[in-house]
C-alpha positions, 0 to 999 in steps of 0.5 A: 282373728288375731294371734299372740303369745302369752310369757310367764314361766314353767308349770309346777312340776316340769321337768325341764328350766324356765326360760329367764323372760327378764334376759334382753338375749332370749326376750329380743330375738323371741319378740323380733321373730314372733313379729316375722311370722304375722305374730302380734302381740306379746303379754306377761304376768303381773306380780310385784312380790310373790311370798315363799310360801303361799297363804291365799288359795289360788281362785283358778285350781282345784287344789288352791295352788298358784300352778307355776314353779315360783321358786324358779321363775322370774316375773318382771315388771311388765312396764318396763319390758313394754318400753325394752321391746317396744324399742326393738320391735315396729309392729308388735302390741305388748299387754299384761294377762293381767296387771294387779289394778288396785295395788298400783297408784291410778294416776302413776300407772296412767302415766307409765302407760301414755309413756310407754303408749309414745315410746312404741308409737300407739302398741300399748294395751292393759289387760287388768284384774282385782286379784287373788293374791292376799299376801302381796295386798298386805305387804304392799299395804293395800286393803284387800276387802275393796279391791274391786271397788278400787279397780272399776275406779282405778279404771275410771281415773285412767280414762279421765286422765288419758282424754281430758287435757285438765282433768278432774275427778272425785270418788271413792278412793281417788279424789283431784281437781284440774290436774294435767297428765301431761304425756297422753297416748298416742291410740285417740280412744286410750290405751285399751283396758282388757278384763281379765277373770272369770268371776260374776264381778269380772264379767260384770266388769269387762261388760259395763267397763271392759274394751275387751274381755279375757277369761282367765282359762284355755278354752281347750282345756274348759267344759263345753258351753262354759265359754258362750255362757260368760260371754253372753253374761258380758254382753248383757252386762253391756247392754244394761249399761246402754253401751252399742253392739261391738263395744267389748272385744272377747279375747282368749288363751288357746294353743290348737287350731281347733282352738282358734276355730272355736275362737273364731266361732265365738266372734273373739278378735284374738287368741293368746297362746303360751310359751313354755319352752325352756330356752331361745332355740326351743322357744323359736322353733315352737313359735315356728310349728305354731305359726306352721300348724295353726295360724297358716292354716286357720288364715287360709281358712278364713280366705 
């Protein structure tokens, strides 16, 4: 099993500054020693305007608010930082946990992504989502009530762009004929599409649609047996699509070395843990105790 890192900001309420993740002087030393200690991913949030003040109830909270200080934190345009890093770094993979599908153009993001697919020699991947957030829909003037529609579509487009030189497609929203990316991945099967959410159209989705699957809770803090019983809806949403054992990867957010055993267990192929700290010194010396108290302990496990 893997290990990567998960950047998005501080929770509401902390008592302590949020490291700025848009700065080239905390992000490069961060990626460049993450990738030193056996590290290999990297994946950020995906928001392209956030209101002041929230009108949708965030769907994973009790208490319906989105659980990071949105006054405080930045949340850039994860493309660009895959491009940025991908120059200062030789093994690491960047992704999003998760990019808003339905708000972006099928056809632009394929593109960015290829691009960005070259740039980093084949470290590419996108992890993807319907989204909750409601005001960012209108003021971005995306129709809301078909996002998931537009999603399993958006999905579609991008695989047909990404294989076929001179591609063609028609459905719903999406609609061309022999059209040529011209910039296409460096990763043979595309770059892969991650499933975020755990919602029955997100399992459903990551099961007939999905390369990999991400439950969008840290299956630390999860009630027992919730885990197993998404996974297998996944499965079975695979198998009814005719697709063979193996085709979905499950991934998962996790701190603990009993996280990543319980990981392990469930046959994951990866655990993404997120990094709080406030500032570069803390960041890398929290990566260090975490390389020390859970990776090389679960890989000598393993051995």
């Amino acid at each position: 099993m893997r290990f990567g890192l998960y950047l998005i900001g501080r929770p509401s309420g902390a008592d302590r500054s949020s490291a700025s993740i848009v700065s080239p002087d905390f992000l490069v030393p961060l990626a460049q020693h993450a990738e030193q200690l056996g590290i290999e991913s990297m994946f950020f949030v995906d928001h392209i305007v956030f209101p002041a003040r929230q009108q949708a109830q965030y769907p994973y909270s009790a208490h319906g608010r989105y659980p990071y200080d949105n006054d405080e934190m930045q949340i850039p345009e994860p493309l660009m930082l895959f491009a940025f890093l991908a120059g200062v770094t030789t093994t690491m993979r960047f992704g999003t946990a998760v990019l808003v599908l339905p708000q972006r153009n099928p056809l632009l993001l394929a593109k960015q992504l290829a691009t960005a697919d070259q740039l980093s020699r084949g470290r590419i991947e996108i992890g993807i989502g319907a989204g909750w957030l409601a005001d960012e829909f209108a003021a971005l003037g995306v129709d809301f009530a078909s996002r998931g529609r537009r999603t399993d579509e958006y999905i579609e487009v991008m695989r047909t762009v990404w294989r076929d030189d001179v591609a063609t497609f028609h459905g719903e929203f999406v609609s061309f004929d022999a059209m040529k990316l011209t910039t296409y991945p460096v990763q043979p099967s595309g770059i892969p599409v991650i499933v975020g959410g755990h919602s029955p159209p997100a399992l459903r989705r990551a099961g007939r649609l999905g390369d990999a699957f991400l439950p969008a809770t840290n299956i630390g803090y999860d009630e027992p047996g919730r885990w197993p019983a998404m996974w297998g809806e996944v499965q079975r949403h695979a198998r009814e699509a005719g697709r063979p054992d193996g085709a979905v990867e499950l991934q998962g957010f996790g701190d603990t070395l009993d996280d990543a055993r319980h990981l392990h267990d469930l046959g994951a192929t990866r655990m993404i843990h997120n990094v709080l700290e406030p500032d570069l010194e803390s960041a890398l010396a929290h990566l260090d105790r975490f390389a020390e108290n859970v990776m090389a302990p679960f890989h000598a496990e393993q051995r």
